[in-house]
N, C-alpha and C positions, 0 to 999 in steps of 0.2 A: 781448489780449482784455480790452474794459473790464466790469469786475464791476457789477451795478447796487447802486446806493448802501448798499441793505436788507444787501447783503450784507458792507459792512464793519463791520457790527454784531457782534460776535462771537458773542453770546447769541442773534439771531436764527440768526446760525451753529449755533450748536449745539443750539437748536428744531428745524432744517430737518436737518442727523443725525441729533440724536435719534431725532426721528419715524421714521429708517430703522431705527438701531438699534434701537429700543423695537419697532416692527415683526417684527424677527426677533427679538430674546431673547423678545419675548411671544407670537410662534407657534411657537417651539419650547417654552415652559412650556406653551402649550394644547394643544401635540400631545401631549407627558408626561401632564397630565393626563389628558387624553382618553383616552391609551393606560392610565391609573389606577397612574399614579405617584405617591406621598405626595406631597403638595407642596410639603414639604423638599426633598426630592430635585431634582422640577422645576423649585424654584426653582437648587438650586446645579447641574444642568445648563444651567439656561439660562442660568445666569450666567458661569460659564464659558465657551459658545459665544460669549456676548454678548461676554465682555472681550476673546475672542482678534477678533473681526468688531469692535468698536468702538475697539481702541486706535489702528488705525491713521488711520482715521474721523475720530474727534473728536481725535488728537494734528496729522494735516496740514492736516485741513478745516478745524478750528473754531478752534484753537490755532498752529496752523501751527509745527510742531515735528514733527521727522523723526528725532528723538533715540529713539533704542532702549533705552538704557541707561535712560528714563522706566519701561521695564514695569512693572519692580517695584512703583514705586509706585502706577501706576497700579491694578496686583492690591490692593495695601492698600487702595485708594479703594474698591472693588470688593466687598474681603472686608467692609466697614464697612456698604455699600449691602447686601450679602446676610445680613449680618447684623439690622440695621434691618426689612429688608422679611421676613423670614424672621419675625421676633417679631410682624410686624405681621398676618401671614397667618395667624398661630396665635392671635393675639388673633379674628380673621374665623372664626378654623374655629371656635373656643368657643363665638364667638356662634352655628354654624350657618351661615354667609354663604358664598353660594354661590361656589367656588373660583376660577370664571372671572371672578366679580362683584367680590372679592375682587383678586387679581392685576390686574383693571384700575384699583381705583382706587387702587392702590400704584404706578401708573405716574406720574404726573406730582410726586407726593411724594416720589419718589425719584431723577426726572431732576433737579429740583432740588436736591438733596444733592450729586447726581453734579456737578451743575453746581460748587458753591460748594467742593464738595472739590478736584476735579480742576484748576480755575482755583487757588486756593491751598495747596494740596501738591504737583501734578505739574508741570502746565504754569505755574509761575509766571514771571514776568517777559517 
């Protein structure tokens, strides 16, 4: 099967996961919230569901790497990203900024992190 061209773009590779992943890790932080979970908390459940639904994702799909033994670091990239977005939520909640409004525009500031980490600590080469 021939792939169309866009798709041996990696980046655009990992835009077109992303948006799956980003999909679920941030309707499972909006059901937390909404269910009135701190959003500490919803952030690292949903980062968790996220890592275990995106390792395999963005290690075959975008990376093309079937290597398992990557976890690990992949979680480091992970713990970095929830850490980041977790400071960045708490800066939003100071301000008042509404939780949901908030957690989405920590989405794309933090795919790309995800992006420049994961390319150069996990899946390099």
């Amino acid at each position: 099967m021939v792939k169309p061209a866009m798709f041996n773009n990696r980046f655009i590779r990992f835009l077109i996961v992303g948006g799956i992943n980003t999909a679920f890790g941030y309707g499972v932080y909006a059901l937390l919230i909404f269910l009135k979970f701190h959003y500490a908390v919803a952030s690292l459940l949903a980062t968790i569901l996220g890592v275990m639904f995106n390792f395999k994702t963005t290690g075959s799909l975008v990376f093309e790497s079937k290597d398992n033994r990557l976890i690990f670091k992949f979680v480091g990239v992970y713990a970095i990203i929830y850490a980041l977005n977790t400071a960045s939520l708490g800066v939003f909640n100071y301000f008042k900024v509404d939780m949901y409004l908030a957690g989405a525009a920590m989405l794309l500031p933090m795919a790309m992190v995800g992006f420049v980490l994961n390319k150069n600590l996990v899946f390099k080469g």
